[in-house]
C-alpha atoms as an extended CHARMM CRD file, in Angstrom:
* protein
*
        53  EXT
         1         1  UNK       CA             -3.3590000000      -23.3920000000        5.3650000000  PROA      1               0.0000000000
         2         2  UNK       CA             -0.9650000000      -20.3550000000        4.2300000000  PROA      2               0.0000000000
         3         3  UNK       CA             -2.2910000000      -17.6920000000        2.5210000000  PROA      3               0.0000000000
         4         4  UNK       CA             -0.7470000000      -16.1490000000       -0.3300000000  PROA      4               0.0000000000
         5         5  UNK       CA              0.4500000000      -12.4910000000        0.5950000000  PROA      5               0.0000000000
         6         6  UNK       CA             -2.0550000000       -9.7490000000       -1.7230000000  PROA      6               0.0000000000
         7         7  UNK       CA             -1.1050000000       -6.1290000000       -2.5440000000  PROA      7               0.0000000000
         8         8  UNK       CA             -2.0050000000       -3.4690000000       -0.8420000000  PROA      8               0.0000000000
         9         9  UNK       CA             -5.8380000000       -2.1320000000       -2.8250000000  PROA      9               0.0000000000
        10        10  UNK       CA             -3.7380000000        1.1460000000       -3.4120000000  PROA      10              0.0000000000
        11        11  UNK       CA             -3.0170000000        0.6780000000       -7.1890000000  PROA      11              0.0000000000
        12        12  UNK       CA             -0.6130000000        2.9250000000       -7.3800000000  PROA      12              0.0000000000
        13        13  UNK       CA              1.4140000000        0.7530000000       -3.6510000000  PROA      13              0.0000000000
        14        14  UNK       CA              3.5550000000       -2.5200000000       -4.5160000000  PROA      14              0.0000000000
        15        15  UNK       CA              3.4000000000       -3.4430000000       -0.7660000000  PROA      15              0.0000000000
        16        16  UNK       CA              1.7530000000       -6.3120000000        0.2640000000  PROA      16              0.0000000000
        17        17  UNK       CA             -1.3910000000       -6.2280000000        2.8740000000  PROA      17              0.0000000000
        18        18  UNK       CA             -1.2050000000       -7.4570000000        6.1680000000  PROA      18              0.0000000000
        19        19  UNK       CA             -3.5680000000      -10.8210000000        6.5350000000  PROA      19              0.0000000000
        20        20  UNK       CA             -6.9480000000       -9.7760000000        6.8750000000  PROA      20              0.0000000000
        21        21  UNK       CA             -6.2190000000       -6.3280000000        5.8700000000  PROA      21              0.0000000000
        22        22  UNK       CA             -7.1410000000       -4.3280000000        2.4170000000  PROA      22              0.0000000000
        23        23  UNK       CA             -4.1780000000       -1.7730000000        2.6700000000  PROA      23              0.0000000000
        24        24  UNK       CA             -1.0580000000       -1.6410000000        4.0010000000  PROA      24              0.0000000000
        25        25  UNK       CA             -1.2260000000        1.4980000000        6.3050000000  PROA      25              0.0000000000
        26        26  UNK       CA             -3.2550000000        3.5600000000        7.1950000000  PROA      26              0.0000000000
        27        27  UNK       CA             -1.9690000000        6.3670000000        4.4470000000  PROA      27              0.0000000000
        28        28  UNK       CA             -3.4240000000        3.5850000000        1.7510000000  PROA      28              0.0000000000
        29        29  UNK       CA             -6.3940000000        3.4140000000        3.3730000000  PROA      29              0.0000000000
        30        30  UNK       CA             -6.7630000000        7.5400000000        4.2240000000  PROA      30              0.0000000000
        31        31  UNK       CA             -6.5800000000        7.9360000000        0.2720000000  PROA      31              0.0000000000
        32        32  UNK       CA             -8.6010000000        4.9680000000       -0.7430000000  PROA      32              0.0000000000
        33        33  UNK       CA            -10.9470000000        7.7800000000       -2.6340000000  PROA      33              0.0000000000
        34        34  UNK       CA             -8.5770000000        9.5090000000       -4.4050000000  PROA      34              0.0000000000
        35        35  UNK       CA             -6.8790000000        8.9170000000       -7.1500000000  PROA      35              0.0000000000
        36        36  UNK       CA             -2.4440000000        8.7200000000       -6.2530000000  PROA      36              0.0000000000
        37        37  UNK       CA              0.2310000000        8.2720000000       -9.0660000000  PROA      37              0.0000000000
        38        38  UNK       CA              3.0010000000        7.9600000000       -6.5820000000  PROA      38              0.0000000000
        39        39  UNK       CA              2.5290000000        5.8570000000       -3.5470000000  PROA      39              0.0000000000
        40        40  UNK       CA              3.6980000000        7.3550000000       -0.5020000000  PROA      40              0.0000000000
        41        41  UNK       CA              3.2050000000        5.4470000000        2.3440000000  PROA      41              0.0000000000
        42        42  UNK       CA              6.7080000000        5.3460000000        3.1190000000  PROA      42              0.0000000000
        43        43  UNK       CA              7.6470000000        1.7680000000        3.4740000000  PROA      43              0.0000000000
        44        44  UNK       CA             11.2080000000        0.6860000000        2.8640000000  PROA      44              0.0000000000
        45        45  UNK       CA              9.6340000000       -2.2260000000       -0.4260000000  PROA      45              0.0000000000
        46        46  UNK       CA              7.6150000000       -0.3690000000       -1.5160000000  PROA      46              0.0000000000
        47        47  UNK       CA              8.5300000000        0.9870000000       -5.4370000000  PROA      47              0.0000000000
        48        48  UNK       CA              8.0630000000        4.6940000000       -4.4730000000  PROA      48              0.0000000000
        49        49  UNK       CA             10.2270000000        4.3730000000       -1.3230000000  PROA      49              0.0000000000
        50        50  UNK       CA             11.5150000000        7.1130000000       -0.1840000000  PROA      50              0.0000000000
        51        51  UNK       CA              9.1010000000       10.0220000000       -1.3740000000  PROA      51              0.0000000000
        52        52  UNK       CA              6.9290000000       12.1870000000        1.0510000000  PROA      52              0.0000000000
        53        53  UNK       CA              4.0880000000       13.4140000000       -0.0090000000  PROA      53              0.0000000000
């Protein structure tokens, strides 16, 4: 059975989650607390690509 890929738990991160996995990377995960307007996790889909913190 396939799974259908899921975004990353980050609200503010249009990636999509590795299987099994809740975020992305490990900066999605790091901030999972706080609150981020701009997601900065630095991959090339995501909408925010690009940025640095």
């Amino acid at each position: 059975m396939v799974s259908t890929p899921k975004k990353c738990a980050n609200p503010a991160c249009t990636c999509t989650a590795p299987e099994k996995e809740k975020y992305c990377s490990a900066h999605c995960e790091g901030i999972a607390e706080k609150i981020e307007i701009v997601c900065t996790c630095g991959h090339d889909g995501c909408t925010h690509a690009g940025m640095k913190a």
